[in-house]
DRENPA-3360 file (N, C-alpha, C; in nm, 2 decimals, always signed):
BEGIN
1 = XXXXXXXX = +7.62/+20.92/-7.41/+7.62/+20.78/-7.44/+7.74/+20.73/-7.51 ~ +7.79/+20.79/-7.63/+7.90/+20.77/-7.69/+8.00/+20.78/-7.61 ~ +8.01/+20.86/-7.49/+8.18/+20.88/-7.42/+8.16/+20.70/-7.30 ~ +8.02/+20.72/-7.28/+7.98/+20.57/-7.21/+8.06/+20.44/-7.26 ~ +7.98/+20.43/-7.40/+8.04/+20.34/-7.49/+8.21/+20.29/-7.51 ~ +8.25/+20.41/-7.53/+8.37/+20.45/-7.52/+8.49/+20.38/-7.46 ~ +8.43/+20.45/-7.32/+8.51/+20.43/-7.20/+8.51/+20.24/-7.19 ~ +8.39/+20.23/-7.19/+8.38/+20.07/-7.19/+8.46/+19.98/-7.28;
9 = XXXXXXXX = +8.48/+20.04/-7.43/+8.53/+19.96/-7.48/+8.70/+19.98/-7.50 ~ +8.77/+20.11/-7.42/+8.84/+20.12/-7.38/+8.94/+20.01/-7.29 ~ +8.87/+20.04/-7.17/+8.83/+19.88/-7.07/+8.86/+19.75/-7.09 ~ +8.76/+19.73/-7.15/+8.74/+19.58/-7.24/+8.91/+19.55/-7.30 ~ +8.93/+19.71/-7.35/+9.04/+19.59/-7.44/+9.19/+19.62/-7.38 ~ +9.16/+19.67/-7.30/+9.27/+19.71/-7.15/+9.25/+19.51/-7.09 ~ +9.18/+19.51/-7.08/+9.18/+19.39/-7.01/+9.19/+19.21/-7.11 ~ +9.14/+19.26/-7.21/+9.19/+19.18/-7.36/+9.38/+19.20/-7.35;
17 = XXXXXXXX = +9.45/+19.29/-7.36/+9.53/+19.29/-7.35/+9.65/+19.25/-7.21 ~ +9.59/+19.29/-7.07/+9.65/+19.21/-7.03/+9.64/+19.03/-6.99 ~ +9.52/+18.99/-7.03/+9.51/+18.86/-7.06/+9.64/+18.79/-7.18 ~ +9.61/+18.85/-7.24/+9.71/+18.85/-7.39/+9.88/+18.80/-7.26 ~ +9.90/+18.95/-7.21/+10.02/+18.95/-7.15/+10.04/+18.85/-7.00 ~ +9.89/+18.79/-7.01/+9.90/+18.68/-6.86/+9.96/+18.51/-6.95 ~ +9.89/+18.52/-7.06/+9.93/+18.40/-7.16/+10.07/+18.37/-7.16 ~ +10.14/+18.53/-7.24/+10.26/+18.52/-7.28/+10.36/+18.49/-7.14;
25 = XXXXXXXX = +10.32/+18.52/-7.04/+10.38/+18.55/-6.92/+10.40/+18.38/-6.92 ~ +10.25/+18.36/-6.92/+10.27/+18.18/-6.85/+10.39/+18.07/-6.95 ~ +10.34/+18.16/-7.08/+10.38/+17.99/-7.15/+10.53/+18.10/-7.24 ~ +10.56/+18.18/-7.27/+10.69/+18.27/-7.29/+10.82/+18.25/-7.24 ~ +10.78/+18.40/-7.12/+10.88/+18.39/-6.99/+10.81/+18.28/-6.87 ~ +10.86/+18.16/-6.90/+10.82/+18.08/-6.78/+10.92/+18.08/-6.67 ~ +11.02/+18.16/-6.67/+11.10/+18.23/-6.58/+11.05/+18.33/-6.46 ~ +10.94/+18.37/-6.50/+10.85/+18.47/-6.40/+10.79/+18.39/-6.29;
33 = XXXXXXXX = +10.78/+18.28/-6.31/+10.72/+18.23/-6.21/+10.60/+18.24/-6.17 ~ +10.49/+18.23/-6.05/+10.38/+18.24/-6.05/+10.37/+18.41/-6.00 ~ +10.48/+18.49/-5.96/+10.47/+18.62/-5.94/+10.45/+18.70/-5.98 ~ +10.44/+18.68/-6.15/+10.43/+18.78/-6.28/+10.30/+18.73/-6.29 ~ +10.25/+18.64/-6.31/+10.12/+18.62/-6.30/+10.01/+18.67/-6.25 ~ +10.05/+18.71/-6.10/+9.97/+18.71/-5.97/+9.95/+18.87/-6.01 ~ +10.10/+18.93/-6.02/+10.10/+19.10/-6.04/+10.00/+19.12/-6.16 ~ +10.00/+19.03/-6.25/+9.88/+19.08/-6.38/+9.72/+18.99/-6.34;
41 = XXXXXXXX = +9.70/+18.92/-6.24/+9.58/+18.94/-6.24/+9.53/+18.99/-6.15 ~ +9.61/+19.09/-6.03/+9.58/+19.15/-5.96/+9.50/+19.29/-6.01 ~ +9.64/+19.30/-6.13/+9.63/+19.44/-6.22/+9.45/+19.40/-6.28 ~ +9.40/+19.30/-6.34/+9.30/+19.26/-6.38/+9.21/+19.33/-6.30 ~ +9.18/+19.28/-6.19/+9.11/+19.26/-6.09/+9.09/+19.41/-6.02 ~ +9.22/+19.54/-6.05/+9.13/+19.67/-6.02/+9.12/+19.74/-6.14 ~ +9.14/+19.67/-6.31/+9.06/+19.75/-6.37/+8.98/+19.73/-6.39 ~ +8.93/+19.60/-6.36/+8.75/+19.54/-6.32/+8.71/+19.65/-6.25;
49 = XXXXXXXX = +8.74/+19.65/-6.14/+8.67/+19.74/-6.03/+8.65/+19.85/-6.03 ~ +8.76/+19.91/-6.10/+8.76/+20.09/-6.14/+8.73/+20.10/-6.26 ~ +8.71/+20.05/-6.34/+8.69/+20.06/-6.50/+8.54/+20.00/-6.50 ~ +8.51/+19.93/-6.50/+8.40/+19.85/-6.51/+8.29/+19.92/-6.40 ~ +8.29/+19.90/-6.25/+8.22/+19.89/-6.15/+8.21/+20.03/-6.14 ~ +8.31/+20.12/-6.16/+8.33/+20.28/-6.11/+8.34/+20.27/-5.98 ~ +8.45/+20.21/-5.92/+8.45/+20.19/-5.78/+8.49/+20.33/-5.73 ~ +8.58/+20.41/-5.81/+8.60/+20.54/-5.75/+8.50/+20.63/-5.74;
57 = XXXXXXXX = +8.40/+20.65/-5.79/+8.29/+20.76/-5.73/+8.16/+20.71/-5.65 ~ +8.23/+20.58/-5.58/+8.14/+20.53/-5.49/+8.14/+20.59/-5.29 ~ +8.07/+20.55/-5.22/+8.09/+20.62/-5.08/+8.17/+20.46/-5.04 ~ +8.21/+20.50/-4.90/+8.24/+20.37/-4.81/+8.18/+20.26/-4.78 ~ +8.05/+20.29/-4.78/+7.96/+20.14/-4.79/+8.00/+20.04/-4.88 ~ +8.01/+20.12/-5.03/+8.01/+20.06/-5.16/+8.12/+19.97/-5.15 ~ +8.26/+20.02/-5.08/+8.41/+20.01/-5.08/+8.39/+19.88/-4.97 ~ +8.34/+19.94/-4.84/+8.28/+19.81/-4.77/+8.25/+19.66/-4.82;
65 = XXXXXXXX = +8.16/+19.66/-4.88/+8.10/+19.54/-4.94/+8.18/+19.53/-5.04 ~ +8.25/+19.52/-5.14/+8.36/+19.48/-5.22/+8.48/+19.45/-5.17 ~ +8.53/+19.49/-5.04/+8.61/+19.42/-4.98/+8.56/+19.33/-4.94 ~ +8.48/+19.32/-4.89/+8.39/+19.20/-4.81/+8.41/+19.14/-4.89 ~ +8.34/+19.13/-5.00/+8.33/+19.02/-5.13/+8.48/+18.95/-5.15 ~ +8.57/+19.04/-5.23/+8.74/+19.01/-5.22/+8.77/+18.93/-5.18 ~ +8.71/+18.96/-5.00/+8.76/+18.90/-4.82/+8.69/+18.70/-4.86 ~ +8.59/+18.68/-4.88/+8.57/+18.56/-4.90/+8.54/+18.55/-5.00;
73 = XXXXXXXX = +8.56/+18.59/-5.16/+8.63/+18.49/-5.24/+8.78/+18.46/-5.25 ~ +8.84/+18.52/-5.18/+8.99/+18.45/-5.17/+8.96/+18.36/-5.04 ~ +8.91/+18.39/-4.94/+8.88/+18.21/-4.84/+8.80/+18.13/-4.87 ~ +8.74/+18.16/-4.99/+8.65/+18.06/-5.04/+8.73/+17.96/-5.17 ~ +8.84/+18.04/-5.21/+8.91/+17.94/-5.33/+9.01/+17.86/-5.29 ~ +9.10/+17.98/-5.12/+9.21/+17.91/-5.06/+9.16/+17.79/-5.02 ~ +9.03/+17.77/-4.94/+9.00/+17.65/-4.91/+8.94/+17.53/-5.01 ~ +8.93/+17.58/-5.09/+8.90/+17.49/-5.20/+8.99/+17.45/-5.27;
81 = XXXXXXXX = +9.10/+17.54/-5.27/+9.28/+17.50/-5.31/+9.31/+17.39/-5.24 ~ +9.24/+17.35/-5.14/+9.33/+17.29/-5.03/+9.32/+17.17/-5.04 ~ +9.15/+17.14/-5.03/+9.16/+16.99/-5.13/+9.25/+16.91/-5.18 ~ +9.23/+16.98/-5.32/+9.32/+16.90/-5.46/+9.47/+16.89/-5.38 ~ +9.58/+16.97/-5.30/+9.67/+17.02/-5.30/+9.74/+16.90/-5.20 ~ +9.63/+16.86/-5.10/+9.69/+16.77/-4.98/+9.63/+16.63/-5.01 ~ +9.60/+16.58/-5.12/+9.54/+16.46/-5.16/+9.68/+16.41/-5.21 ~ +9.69/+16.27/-5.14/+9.77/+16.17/-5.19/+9.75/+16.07/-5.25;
89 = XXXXXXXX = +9.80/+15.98/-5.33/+9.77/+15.88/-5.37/+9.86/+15.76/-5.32 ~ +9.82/+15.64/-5.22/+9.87/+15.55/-5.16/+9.82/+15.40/-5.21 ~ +9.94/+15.32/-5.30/+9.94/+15.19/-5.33/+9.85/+15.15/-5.25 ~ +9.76/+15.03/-5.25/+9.71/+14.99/-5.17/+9.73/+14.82/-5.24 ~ +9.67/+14.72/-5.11/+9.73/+14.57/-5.19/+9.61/+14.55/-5.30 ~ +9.50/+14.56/-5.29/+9.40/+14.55/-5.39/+9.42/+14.57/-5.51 ~ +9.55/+14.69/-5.57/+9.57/+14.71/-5.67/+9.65/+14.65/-5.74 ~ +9.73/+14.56/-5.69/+9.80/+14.50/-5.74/+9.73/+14.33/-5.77;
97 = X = +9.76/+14.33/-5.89/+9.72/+14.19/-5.93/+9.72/+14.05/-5.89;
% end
């Protein structure tokens, strides 16, 4: 239970930490661009999976369905990105006084 505990809160602050270093990234070095970013929440996102989930002592099924999942939450935000991104805003005569 203790090495359980452990490992978990190992984890936890693996991931406190690179949050820490997604911050500094954004508002720091704003020279990184959105690419230093992306690399640390990628990095996020498989110590979720392997630290958290125990994605490594799982079979292929398991590996299956978490790509799956991955597979449309990234088509489920790209398209929801797309909204806000292609909305314009056009004078119209009504607005003018």
């Amino acid at each position: 239970m203790t090495a359980i505990v452990l490992r978990l809160v190992a984890v936890a602050s693996l991931m406190f930490a690179l949050l820490a270093a997604e911050f500094a990234a954004t508002f720091v070095f704003s020279g990184w661009g959105r690419g230093g970013v992306a690399i640390i929440a990628i990095t996020m996102a498989a110590v979720a999976a392997f630290g958290f989930m125990d994605l490594h002592q799982e079979d292929v099924t398991v590996w299956l369905f978490a790509a799956a999942a991955v597979l449309w939450l990234t088509i489920l935000l790209g398209l929801g990105s797309l909204d806000p991104f292609t909305r314009s805003l056009f004078p119209t005569n009504s607005m003018t006084p």
